[in-house]
N, C-alpha and C positions, 0 to 999 in steps of 0.2 A: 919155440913156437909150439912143439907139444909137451904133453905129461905121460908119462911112464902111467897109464890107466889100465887098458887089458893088452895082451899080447897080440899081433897080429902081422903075420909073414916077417918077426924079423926085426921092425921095428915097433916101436910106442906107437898106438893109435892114437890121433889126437883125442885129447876129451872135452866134455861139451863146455867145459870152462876155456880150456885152448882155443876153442874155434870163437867161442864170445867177447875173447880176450884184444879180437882182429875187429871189433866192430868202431873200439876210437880211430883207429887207422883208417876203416873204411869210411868214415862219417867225416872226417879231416878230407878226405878225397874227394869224394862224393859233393858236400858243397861246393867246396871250391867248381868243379867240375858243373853244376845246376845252377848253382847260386839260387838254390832252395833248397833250405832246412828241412823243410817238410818233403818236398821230392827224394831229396839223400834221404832221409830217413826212411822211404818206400824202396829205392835203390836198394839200399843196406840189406830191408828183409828182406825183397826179391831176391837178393842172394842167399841170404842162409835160407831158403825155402828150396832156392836148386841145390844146395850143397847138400841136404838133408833127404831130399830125393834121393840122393844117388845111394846103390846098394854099399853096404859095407866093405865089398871088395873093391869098388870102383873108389871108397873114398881110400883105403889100402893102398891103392895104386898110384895115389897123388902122391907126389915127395913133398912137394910145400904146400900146405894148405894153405898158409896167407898168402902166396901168389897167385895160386887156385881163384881165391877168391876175393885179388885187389882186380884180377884179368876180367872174372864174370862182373864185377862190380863197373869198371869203366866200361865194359862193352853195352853194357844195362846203359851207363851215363850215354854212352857215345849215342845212342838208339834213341833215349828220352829227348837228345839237343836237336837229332833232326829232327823231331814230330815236334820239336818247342817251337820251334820257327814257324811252322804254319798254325800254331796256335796264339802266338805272342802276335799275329798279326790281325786277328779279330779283338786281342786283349781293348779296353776299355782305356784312352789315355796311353800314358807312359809308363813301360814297364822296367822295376828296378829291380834288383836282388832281395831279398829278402834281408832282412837287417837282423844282427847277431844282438842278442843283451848283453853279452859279455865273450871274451877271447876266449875261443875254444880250448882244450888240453891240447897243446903244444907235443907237437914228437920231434924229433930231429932229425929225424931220416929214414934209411933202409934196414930194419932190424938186425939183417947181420952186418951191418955198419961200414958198406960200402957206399963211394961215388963213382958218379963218373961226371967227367968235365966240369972240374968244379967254377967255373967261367959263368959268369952270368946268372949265376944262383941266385934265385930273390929266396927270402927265408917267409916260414912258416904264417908269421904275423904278419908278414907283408901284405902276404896274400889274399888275406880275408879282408884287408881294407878297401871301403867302397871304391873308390876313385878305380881300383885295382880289378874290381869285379865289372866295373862299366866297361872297361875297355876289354874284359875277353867276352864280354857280350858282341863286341861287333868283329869277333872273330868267327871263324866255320868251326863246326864240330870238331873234326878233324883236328886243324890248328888248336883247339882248346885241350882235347884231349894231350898230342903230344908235347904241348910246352906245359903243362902241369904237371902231368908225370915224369918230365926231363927234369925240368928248369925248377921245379920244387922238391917233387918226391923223388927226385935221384936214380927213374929208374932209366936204363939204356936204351938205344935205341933200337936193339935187337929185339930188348923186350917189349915196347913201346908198337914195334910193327906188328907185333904177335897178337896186340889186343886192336888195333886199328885196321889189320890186314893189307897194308903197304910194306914196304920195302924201308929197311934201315935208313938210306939215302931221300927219301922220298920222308919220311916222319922228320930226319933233320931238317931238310929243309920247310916242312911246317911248323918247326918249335923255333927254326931262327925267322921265319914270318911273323909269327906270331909276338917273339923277342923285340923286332923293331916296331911292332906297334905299342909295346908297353915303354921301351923308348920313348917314344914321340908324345904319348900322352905324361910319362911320368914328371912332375916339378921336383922342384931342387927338396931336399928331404926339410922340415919344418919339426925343432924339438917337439916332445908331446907336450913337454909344459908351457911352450909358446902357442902349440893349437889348443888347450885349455883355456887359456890365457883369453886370446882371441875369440873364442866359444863364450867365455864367460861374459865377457864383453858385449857382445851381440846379444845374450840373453838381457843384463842390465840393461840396454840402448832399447831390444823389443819390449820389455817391460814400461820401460819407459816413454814409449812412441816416440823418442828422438830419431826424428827422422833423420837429421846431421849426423849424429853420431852414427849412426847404419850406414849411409852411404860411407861413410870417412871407413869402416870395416872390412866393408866389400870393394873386391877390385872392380873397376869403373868397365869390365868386360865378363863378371860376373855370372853364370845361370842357375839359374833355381828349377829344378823338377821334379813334379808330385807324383805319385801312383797311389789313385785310389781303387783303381780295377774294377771300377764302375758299382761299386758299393759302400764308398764314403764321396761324402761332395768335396774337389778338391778345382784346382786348377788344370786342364786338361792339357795346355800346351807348355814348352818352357817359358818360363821370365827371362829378356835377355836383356845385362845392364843390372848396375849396380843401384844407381837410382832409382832403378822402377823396381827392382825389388825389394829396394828400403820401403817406397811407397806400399808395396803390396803387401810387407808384412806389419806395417803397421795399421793397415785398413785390418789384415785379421787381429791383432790387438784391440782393436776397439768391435768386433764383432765377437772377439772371447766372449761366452759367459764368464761369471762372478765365483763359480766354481771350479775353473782351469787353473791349472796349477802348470808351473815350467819347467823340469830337474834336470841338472846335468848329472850326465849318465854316458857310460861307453858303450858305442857304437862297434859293432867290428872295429874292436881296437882301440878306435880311437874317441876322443874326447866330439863327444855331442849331447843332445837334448832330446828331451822328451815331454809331450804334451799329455796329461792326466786331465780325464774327468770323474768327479767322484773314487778318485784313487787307479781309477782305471786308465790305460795307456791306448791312445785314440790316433797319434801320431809321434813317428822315430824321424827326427833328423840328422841325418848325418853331412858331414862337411869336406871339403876338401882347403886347407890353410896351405897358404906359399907366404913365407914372410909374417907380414902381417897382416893380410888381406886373407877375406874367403870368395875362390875362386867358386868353387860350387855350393851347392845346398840340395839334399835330397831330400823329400820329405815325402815319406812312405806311411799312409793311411787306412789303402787296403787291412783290413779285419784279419783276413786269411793270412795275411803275411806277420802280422800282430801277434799270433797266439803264443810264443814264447814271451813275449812280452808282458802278456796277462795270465798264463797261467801260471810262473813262477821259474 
């Protein structure tokens, strides 16, 4: 975690490539944690801005700079989720996670290559899939905090209290709260080349305005929900039913322009679509497959949530 750079009391100071070296770790966290790309990335710098603050003996005195600063990072997280709540409640529509263009760089765990409790571990990719991000949305901060940092990033729950400010006892039992609610929403796992498969499908059927062919896709208890954040025109409440979402998406097929275009493309992870105009990217759907059915459909339109999307 450091480099032998200048001397200081003893040991290696870190240097400024050491400390930048912590920022995939932080950005791996930090989503998951916001479920904004754009947010984690303000997270992130608000850290190396307090870390860089601090005088050169104070940063001397840390022994771990990347716990240093995965601690100020959550605690940053923890602070943005409660002020999100009462801002996600004048939000415009339905608000979704922000959609990934592709699976982030993968870590596998705790740098110096400990666990603890390895029970219940969802891995790295799990995590960033939508279905996966809806349901710690309708978790408290609290609970989000320590079952991501437990239940993913492997850290304890001694250290878990330390950034939350509860009791080791008191963060367990928010990470096994939190555990039983990705339970209860999780479905049986669905190969990726069967949710392809399925995707692709439903892309030929929406092309096609078969309206048969869409329903027979989607499971007959089905929802569909849009976020446009009140700056793209979308659907403001969910679609409930399989039916009336075949109907609804083939009424936007015949309201496409002549110059939209459909691509499959991955979603956080997994196999979804994406809507171009003039090459530009105007809407991310992403899915959730059980079988051979699609249980959900998100379709995330907001601009602001977009820009990884269009800028590259």
């Amino acid at each position: 975690m450091t480099t032998p750079s200048e001397p200081g009391h003893g040991r290696p100071h870190p240097s400024l490539s050491a400390i930048v070296s912590e920022r995939r770790q932080l950005i791996n966290l930090t989503y998951r944690l916001l479920g904004s790309r754009a947010e984690a990335e303000d997270a992130v710098q608000e850290t190396f801005a307090r870390w860089y603050a601090l005088s050169r003996q104070q940063q001397d005195a840390i022994e771990s700079p990347g716990a240093w600063l995965t601690t100020v990072a959550s605690r940053i997280c923890l602070n943005l989720l409660n002020s999100a709540r009462a801002r996600r409640e004048s939000y415009v529509g339905e608000w979704i996670p922000e959609p990934l263009p592709e699976p982030m760089e993968w870590i596998t765990g705790r740098q110096d290559g400990t666990t603890a409790d390895p029970a219940d571990r969802v891995t790295l990719d799990e995590s960033i899939n939508m279905a996966f991000l809806v349901v710690l949305e309708s978790m408290t901060p609290a609970e989000r905090v320590a079952f991501i940092l437990h239940d993913v990033f492997r850290y304890s729950f001694a250290e878990i209290a330390e950034i939350v400010g509860r009791t080791p006892a008191a963060c367990r039992q928010l990470a096994s709260s939190a555990r039983r609610r990705i339970r209860a929403a999780k479905a049986p796992a669905t190969p990726a080349a069967r949710q392809a498969a399925v995707v692709r499908a439903f892309k030929a059927a929406w092309e096609a305005k078969d309206i048969d062919a869409l329903i027979g896709l989607l499971d007959p208890n089905a929802t569909a929900i849009a976020d446009g954040g009140g700056l793209a025109l979308t659907f403001l409440r969910p679609i409930e039913g399989g039916e009336q979402i075949a109907h609804a998406w083939v009424e936007i097929a015949h309201r496409a322009p002549s110059n939209m275009t459909f691509l499959e493309r991955t979603v956080n992870g997994q196999p979804g679509l994406v809507a171009q105009q003039d090459g530009v990217t105007i809407t991310v759907f992403a899915f959730d497959v059980a079988g051979d059915r699609i249980k959900r459909i998100w379709a995330v339109r907001n601009p602001e949530k977009l820009r990884p999307w269009t800028t590259g």
